[in-house]
C-alpha positions as CSV (number, residue, x, y, z in Angstrom):
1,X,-11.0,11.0,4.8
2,X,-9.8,12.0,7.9
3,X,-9.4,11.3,11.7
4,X,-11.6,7.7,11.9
5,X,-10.2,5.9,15.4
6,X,-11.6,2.4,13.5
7,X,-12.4,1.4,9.9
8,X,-12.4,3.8,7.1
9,X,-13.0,1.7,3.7
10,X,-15.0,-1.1,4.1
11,X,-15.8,-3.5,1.0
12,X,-16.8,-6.3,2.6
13,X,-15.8,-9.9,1.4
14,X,-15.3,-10.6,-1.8
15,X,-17.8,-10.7,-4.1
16,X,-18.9,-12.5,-7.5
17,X,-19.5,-8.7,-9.1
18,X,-19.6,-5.1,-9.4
19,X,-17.0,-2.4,-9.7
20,X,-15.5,0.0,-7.4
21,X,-13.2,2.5,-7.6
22,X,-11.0,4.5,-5.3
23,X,-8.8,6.9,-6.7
24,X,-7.5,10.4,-5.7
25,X,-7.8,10.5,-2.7
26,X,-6.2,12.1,0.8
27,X,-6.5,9.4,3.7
28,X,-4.9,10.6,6.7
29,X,-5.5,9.5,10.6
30,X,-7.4,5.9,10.0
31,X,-6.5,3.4,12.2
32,X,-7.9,0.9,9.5
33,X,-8.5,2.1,6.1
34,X,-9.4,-0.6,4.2
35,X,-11.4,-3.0,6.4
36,X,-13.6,-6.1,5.5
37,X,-15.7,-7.8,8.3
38,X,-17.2,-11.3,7.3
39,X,-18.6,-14.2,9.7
40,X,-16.6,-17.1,7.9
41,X,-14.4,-17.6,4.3
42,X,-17.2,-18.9,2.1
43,X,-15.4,-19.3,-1.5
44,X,-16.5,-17.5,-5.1
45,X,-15.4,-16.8,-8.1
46,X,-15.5,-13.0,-9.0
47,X,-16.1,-11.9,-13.1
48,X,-13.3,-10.8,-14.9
49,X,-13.0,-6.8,-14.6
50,X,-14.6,-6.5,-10.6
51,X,-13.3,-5.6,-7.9
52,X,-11.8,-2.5,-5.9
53,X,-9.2,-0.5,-7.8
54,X,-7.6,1.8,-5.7
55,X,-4.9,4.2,-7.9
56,X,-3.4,7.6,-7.9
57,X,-4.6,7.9,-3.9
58,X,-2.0,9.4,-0.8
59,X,-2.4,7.6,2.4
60,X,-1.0,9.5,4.9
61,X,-0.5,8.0,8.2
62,X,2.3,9.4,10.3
63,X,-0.3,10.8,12.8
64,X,-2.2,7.8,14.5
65,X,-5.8,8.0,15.8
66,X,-7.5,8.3,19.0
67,X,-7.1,5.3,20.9
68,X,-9.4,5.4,24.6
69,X,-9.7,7.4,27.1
70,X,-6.5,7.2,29.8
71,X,-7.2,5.6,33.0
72,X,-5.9,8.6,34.7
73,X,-4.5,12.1,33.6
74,X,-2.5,11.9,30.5
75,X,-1.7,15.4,30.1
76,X,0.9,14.2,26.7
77,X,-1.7,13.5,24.9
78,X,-0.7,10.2,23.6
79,X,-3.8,8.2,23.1
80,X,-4.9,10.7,20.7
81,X,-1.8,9.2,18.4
82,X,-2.2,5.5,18.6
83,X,0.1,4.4,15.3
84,X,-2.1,2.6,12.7
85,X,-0.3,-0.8,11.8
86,X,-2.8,-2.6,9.5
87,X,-3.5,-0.7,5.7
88,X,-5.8,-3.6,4.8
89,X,-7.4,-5.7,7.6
90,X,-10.2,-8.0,8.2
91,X,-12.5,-9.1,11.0
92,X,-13.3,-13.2,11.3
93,X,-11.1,-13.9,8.3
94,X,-13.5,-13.6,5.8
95,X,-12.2,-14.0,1.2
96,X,-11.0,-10.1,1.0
97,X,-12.4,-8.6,-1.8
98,X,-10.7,-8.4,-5.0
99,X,-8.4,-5.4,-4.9
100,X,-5.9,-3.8,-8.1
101,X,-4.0,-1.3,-6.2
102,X,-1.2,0.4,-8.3
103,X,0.2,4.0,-8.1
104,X,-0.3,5.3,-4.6
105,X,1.5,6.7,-2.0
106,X,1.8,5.2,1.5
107,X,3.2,7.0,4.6
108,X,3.6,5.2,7.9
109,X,5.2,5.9,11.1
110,X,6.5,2.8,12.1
111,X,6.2,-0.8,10.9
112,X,3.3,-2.4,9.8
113,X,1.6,-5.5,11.9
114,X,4.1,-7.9,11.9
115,X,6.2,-6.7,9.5
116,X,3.9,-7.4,6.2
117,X,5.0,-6.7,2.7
118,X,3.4,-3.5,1.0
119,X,2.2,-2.3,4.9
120,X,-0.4,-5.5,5.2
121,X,-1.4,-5.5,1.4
122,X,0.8,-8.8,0.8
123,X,-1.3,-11.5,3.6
124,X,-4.8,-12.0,3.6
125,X,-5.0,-13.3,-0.4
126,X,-6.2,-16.6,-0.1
127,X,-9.3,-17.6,-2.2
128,X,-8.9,-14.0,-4.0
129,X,-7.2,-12.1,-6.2
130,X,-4.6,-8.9,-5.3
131,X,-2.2,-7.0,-8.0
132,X,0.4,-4.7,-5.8
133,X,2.0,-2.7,-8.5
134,X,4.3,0.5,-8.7
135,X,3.3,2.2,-5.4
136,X,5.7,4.1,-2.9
137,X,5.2,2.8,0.8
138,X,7.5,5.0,3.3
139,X,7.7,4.9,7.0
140,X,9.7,7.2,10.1
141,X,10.9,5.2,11.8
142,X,12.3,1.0,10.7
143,X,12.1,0.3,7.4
144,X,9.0,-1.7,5.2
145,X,8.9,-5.2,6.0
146,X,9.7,-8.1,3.9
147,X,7.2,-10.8,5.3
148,X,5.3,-12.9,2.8
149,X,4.6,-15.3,5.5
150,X,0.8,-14.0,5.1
151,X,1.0,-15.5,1.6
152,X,1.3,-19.0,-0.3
153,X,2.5,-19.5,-3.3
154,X,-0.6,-20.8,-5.4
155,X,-1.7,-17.7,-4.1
156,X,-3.7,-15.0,-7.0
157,X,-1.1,-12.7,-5.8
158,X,1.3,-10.1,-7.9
159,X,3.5,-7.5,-6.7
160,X,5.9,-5.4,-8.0
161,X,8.2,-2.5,-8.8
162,X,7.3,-1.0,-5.7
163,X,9.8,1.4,-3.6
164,X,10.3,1.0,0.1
165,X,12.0,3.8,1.9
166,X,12.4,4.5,5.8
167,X,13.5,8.2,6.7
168,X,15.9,7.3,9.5
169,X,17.0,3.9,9.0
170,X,17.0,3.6,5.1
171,X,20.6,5.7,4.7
172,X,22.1,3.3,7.0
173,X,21.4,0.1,4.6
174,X,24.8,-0.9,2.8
175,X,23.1,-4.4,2.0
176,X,21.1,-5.5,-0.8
177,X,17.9,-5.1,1.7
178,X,16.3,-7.9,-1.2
179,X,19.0,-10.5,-0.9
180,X,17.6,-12.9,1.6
181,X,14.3,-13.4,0.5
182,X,15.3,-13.3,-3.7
183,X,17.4,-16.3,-2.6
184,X,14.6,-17.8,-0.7
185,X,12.4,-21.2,-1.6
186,X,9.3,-18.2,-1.3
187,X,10.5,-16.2,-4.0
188,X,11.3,-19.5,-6.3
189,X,7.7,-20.9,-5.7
190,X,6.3,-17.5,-6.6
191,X,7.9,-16.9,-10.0
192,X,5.8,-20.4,-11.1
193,X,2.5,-18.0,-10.6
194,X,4.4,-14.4,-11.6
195,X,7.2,-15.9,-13.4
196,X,9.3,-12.6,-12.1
197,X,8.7,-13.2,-8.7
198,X,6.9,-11.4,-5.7
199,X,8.8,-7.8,-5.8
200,X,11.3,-8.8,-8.1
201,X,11.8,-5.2,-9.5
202,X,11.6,-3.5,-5.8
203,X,13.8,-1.2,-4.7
204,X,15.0,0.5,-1.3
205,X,15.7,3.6,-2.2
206,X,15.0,7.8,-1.0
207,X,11.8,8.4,-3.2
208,X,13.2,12.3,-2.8
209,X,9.8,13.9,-2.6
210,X,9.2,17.3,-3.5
211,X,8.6,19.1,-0.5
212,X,7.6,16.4,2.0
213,X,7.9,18.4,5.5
214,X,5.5,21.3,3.6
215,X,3.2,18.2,2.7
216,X,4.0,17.9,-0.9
217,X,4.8,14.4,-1.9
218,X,5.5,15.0,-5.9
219,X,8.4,13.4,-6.6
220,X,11.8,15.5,-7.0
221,X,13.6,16.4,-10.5
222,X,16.3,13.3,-9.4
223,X,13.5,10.7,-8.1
224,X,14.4,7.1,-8.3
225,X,10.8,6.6,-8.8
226,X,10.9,8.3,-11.8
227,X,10.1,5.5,-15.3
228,X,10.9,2.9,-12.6
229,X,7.5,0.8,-12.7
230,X,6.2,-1.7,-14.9
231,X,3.4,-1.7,-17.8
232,X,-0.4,-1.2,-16.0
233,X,-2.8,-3.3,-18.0
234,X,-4.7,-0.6,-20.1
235,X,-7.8,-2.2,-19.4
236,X,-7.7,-0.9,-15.2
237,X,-8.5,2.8,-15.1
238,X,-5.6,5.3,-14.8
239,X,-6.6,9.0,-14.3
240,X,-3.1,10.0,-14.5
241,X,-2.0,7.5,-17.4
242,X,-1.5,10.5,-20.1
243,X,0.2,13.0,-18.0
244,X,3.2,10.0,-17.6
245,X,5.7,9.9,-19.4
246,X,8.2,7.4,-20.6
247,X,7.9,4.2,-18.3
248,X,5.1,4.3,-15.7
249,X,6.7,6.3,-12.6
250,X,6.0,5.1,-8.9
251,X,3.3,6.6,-6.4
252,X,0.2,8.9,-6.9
253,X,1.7,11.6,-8.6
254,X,3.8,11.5,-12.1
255,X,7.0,13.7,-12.4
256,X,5.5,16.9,-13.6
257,X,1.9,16.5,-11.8
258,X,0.3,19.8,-10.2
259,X,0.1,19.6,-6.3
260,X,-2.5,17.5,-4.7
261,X,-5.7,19.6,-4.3
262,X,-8.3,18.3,-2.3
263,X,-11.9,20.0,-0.4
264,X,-13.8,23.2,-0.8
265,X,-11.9,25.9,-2.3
């Protein structure tokens, strides 16, 4: 999926049923890519099982989208590249759908709307469920944020052994970039529902891709993402689960896996 100036995914709210799966995929230049419009939150329970499980995919947004036409010559070019802020959105606050989303790769620019957790996938959970497991979210420029303000506690919301990374401010960090908000009355409150707390085996660190400037986002022979996630339930569907060695490694692609292949050969 490429080059969509608005909404790429869209679920809608959540609902009481039904299955859907999003896995392997390239998303590049999507100013929203997974979207859910809805009038007003109207609470349901979902069955055990449903829900959108999105796995194994690389979400590519450095390049932004088309933003307007300029209100007078713009020979730069600019509002072609208008940086997408928002991985999971919604419009009119409607119950987000129920969403699993574990082993992918996330590239951003600069910072996510307000600073989120997990680029926007930690707000928006209340009245639904959300699992945030062993994904790699990267950006240029800043570094992922650390807001969980978008969350409450009695939340239905898990996340963890996730690696954060920015390419020009991450080598800078000396600090533990976790300290404040493991200390904080949040994190407390959130091991009562996830009893090792939001993020609590995150880490800042250089994922050390492959080949990343030649587009190649396997991870290196001396990855830290390598056996550094957690157990996936065996029940959620994991095209990748046998090729993995060891402990689960972090993003879309296991140590070892063949270069991301995607259209018409």
């Amino acid at each position: 999926m490429d080059n969509f100036n608005d909404d790429g995914i869209e679920p809608g709210p959540k609902k009481a049923r039904g299955t859907t799966l999003v896995y392997q995929n390239l998303i590049t230049r999507t100013l929203n890519p997974f979207t859910a419009h809805g009038s007003k939150p109207i609470p349901i329970d979902a069955e055990p099982g449903s829900g959108m499980f999105v796995f194994r995919n690389l979400v590519d947004l450095r390049q932004g989208t088309y933003k307007g036409p300029p209100t007078e010559p713009n020979p730069s070019g600019k509002f072609l590249n208008e940086p997408t802020q928002l991985v999971c959105h919604d419009h009119r606050s409607p119950v987000h759908a129920v969403y699993y989303v574990y082993h992918n790769t996330f590239l951003l620019h600069q910072k996510a709307f307000r600073d989120y957790y997990a680029f926007c996938w930690g707000s928006q959970s209340r009245m639904t469920t959300r699992r945030v497991f062993n994904n790699i979210f990267v950006q240029v420029e800043g570094l992922p944020g650390l807001n969980f303000t978008g969350l409450k506690p009695d939340d239905d919301f898990q996340a963890d052994a996730n690696l954060l990374w920015g390419l020009k401010d991450g080598p800078t960090q000396t600090a533990d970039y976790f300290a404040k908000f493991r200390k904080s009355q949040l994190f407390e409150a959130s091991q009562k529902q996830y009893p090792p707390g939001w993020g609590a085996n995150d880490r800042l660190a250089d994922p050390q891709f492959m080949l990343p400037h030649e587009n190649d986002f396997r991870l290196g022979s001396d990855s830290p993402a390598i056996d550094a996630g957690i157990a996936i339930p065996t029940e959620w569907p994991d095209t990748f689960r046998e090729f993995d060695n060891g402990k689960p490694d972090l993003g879309a692609f296991p140590f070892g896996a063949e270069q991301l292949r995607v259209g018409r050969k």
